[in-house]
C-alpha positions as YAML, in Angstrom:
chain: A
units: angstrom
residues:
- id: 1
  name: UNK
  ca: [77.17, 92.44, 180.00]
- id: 2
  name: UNK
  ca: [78.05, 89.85, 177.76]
- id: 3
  name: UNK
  ca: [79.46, 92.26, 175.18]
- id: 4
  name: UNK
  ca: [81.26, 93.91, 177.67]
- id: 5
  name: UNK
  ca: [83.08, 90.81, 178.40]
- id: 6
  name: UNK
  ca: [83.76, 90.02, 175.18]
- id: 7
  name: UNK
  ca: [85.17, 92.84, 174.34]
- id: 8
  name: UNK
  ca: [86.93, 93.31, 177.41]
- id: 9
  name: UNK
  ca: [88.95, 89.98, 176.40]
- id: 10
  name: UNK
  ca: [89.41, 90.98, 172.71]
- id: 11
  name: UNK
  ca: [90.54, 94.11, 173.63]
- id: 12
  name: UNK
  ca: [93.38, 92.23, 176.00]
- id: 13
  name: UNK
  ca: [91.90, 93.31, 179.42]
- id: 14
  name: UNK
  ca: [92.73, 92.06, 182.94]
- id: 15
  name: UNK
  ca: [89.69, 92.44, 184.63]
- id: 16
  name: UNK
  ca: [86.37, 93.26, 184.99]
- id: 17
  name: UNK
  ca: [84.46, 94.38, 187.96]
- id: 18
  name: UNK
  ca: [80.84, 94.21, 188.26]
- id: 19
  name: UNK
  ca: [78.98, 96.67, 190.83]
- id: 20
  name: UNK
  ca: [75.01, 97.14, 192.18]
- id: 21
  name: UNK
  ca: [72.81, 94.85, 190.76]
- id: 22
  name: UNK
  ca: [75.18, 94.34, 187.39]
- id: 23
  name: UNK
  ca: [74.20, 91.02, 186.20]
- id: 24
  name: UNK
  ca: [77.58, 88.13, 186.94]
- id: 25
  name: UNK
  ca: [78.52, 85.29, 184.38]
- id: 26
  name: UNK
  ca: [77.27, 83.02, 187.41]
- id: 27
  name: UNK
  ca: [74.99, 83.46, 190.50]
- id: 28
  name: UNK
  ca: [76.24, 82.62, 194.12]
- id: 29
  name: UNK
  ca: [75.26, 79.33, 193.42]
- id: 30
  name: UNK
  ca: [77.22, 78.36, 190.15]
- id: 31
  name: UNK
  ca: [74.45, 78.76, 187.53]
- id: 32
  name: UNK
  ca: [75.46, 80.07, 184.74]
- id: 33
  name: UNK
  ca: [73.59, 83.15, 183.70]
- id: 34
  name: UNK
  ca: [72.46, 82.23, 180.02]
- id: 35
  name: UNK
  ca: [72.14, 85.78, 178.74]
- id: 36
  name: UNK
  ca: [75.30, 86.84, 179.23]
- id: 37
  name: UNK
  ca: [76.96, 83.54, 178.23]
- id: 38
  name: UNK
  ca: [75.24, 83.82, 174.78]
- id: 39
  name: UNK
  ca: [76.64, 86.80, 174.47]
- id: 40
  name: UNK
  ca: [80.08, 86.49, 175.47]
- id: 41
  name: UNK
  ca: [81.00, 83.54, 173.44]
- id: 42
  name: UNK
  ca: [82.72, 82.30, 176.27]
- id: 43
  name: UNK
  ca: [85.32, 85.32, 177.14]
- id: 44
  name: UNK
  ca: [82.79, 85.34, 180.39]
- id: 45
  name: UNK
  ca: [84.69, 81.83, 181.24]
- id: 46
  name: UNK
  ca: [88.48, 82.99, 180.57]
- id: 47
  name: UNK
  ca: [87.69, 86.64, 181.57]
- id: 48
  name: UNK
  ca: [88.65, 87.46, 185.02]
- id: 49
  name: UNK
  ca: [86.31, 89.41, 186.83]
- id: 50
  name: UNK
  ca: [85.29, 90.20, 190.23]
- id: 51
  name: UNK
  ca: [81.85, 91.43, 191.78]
- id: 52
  name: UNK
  ca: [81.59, 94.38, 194.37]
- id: 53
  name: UNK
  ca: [78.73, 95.35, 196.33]
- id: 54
  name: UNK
  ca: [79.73, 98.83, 196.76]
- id: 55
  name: UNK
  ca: [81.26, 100.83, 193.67]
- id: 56
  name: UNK
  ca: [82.49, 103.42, 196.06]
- id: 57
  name: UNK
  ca: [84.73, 100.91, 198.12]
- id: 58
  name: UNK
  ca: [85.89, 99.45, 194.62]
- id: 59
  name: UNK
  ca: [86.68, 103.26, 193.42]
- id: 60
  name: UNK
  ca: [89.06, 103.47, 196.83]
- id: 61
  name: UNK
  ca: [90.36, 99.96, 196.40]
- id: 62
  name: UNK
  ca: [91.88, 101.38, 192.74]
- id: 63
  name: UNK
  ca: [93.00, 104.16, 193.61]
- id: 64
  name: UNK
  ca: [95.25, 102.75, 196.49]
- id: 65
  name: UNK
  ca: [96.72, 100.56, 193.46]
- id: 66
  name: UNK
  ca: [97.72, 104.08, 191.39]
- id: 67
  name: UNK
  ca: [94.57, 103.22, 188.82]
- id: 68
  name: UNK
  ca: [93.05, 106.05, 187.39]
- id: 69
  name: UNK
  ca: [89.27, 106.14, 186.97]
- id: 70
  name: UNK
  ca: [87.51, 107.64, 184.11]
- id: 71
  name: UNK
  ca: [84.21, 107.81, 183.74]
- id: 72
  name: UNK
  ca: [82.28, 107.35, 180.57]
- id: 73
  name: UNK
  ca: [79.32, 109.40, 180.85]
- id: 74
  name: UNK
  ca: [78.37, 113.10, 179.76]
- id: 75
  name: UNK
  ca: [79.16, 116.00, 182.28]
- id: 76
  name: UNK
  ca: [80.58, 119.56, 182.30]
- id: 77
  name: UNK
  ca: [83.88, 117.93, 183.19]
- id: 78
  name: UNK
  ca: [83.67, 115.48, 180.44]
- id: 79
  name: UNK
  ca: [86.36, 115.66, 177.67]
- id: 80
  name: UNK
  ca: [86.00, 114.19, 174.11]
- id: 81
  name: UNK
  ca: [87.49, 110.39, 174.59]
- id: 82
  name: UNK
  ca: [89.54, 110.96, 171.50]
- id: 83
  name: UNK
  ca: [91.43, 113.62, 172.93]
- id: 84
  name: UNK
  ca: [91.71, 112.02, 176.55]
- id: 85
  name: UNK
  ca: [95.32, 110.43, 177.13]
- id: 86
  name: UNK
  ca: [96.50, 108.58, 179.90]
- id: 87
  name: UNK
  ca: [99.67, 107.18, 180.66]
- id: 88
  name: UNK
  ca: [99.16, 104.73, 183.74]
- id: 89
  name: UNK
  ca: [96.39, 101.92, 184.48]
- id: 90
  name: UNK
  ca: [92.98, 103.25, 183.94]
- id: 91
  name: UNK
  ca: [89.86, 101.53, 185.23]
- id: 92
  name: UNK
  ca: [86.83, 102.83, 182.88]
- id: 93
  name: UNK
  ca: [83.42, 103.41, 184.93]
- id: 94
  name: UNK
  ca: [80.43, 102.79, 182.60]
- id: 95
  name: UNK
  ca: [77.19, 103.60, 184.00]
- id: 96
  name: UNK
  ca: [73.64, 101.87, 183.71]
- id: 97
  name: UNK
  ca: [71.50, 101.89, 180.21]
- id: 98
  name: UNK
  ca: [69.28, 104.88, 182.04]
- id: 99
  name: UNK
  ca: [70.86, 107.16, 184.41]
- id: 100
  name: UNK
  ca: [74.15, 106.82, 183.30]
- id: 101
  name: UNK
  ca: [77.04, 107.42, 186.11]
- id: 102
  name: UNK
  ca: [75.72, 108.47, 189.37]
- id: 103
  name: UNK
  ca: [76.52, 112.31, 189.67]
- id: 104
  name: UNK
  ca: [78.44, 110.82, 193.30]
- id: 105
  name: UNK
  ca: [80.79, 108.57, 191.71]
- id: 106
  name: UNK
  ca: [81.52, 111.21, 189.16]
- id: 107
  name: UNK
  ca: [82.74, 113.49, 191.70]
- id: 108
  name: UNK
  ca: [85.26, 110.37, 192.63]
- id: 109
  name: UNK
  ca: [86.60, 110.08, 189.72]
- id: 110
  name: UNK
  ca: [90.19, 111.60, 188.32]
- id: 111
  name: UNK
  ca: [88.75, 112.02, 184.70]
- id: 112
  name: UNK
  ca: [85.72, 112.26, 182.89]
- id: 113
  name: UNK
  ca: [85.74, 111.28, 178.55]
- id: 114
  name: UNK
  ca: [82.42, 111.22, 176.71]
- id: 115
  name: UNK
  ca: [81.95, 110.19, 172.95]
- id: 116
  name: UNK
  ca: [80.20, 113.03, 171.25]
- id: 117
  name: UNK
  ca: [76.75, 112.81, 169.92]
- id: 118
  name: UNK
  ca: [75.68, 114.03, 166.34]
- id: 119
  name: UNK
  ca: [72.29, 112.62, 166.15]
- id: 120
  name: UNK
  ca: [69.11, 113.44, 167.90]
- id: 121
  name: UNK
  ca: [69.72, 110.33, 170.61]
- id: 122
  name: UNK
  ca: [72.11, 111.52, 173.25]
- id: 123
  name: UNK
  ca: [73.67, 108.12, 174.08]
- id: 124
  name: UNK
  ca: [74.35, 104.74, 173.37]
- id: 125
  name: UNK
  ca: [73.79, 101.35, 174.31]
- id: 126
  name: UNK
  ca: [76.81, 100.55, 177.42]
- id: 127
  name: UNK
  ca: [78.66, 98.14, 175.50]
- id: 128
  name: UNK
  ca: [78.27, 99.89, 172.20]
- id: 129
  name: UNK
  ca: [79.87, 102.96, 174.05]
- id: 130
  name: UNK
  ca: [82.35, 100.53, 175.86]
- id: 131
  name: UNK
  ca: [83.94, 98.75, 173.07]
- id: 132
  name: UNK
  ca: [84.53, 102.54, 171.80]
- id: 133
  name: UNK
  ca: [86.21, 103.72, 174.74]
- id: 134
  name: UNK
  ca: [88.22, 100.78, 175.25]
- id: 135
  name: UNK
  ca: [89.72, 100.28, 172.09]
- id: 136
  name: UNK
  ca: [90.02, 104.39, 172.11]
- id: 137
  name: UNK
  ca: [92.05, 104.02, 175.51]
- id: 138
  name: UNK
  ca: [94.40, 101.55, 174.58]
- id: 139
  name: UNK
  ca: [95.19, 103.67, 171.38]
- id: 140
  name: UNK
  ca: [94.39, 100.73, 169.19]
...
């Protein structure tokens, strides 16, 4: 998570939400959560974020706001990211190091980008495959 963040504030982000059991920069009782700290170099501290129990409420809660979501994960729907365009706010679903995006919240989703794999692994670490999408979304 800490790369996430710190990419997410490099790459001029507003926010980023945390879902399930997604590790937070800080537990309900303040302490800082040293892991992702070391990580983040601090964007954990001047990133906003937000935590959500339920990623199906948060999916709703976007989509009343016009966001479009876009999963990262690989699926019959799933377009190359470098050919995926979008012209309005996008909030970028990333799934867990295992199982990916749940095959549920796929079917929520507007859009569905995957970074093709030329190797014998068929994925990435999340914030490997994050930083790649993000800076692939913004067009950077």
């Amino acid at each position: 998570m800490g790369s996430i963040f710190r990419t997410a504030e490099g790459a001029g982000l507003k926010k980023v939400y945390l879902t399930g059991y997604t590790p937070m920069p800080k537990d309900k009782f303040e302490r800082v959560n040293k892991e992702i700290a070391k990580t983040a170099l601090g964007a954990e501290k001047i990133m906003e974020w937000r935590k959500f129990d339920n990623l199906e409420t948060l999916i709703s809660k976007l989509k009343k706001e016009n966001f479009e979501i876009v999963a990262l994960e690989q699926d019959r729907r799933a377009v190359d990211y470098r050919k995926a365009k979008f012209d309005g706010d996008i909030a970028l679903i990333l799934g867990n190091e295992v199982g990916g995006v749940d095959p549920e919240i796929i079917q929520l989703c507007d859009h569905v980008i995957e970074i093709p794999m030329r190797g014998e692994k068929e994925s990435l670490n999340v914030g490997v495959a994050a930083g790649i999408a993000i800076f692939r979304l913004l067009n950077v």
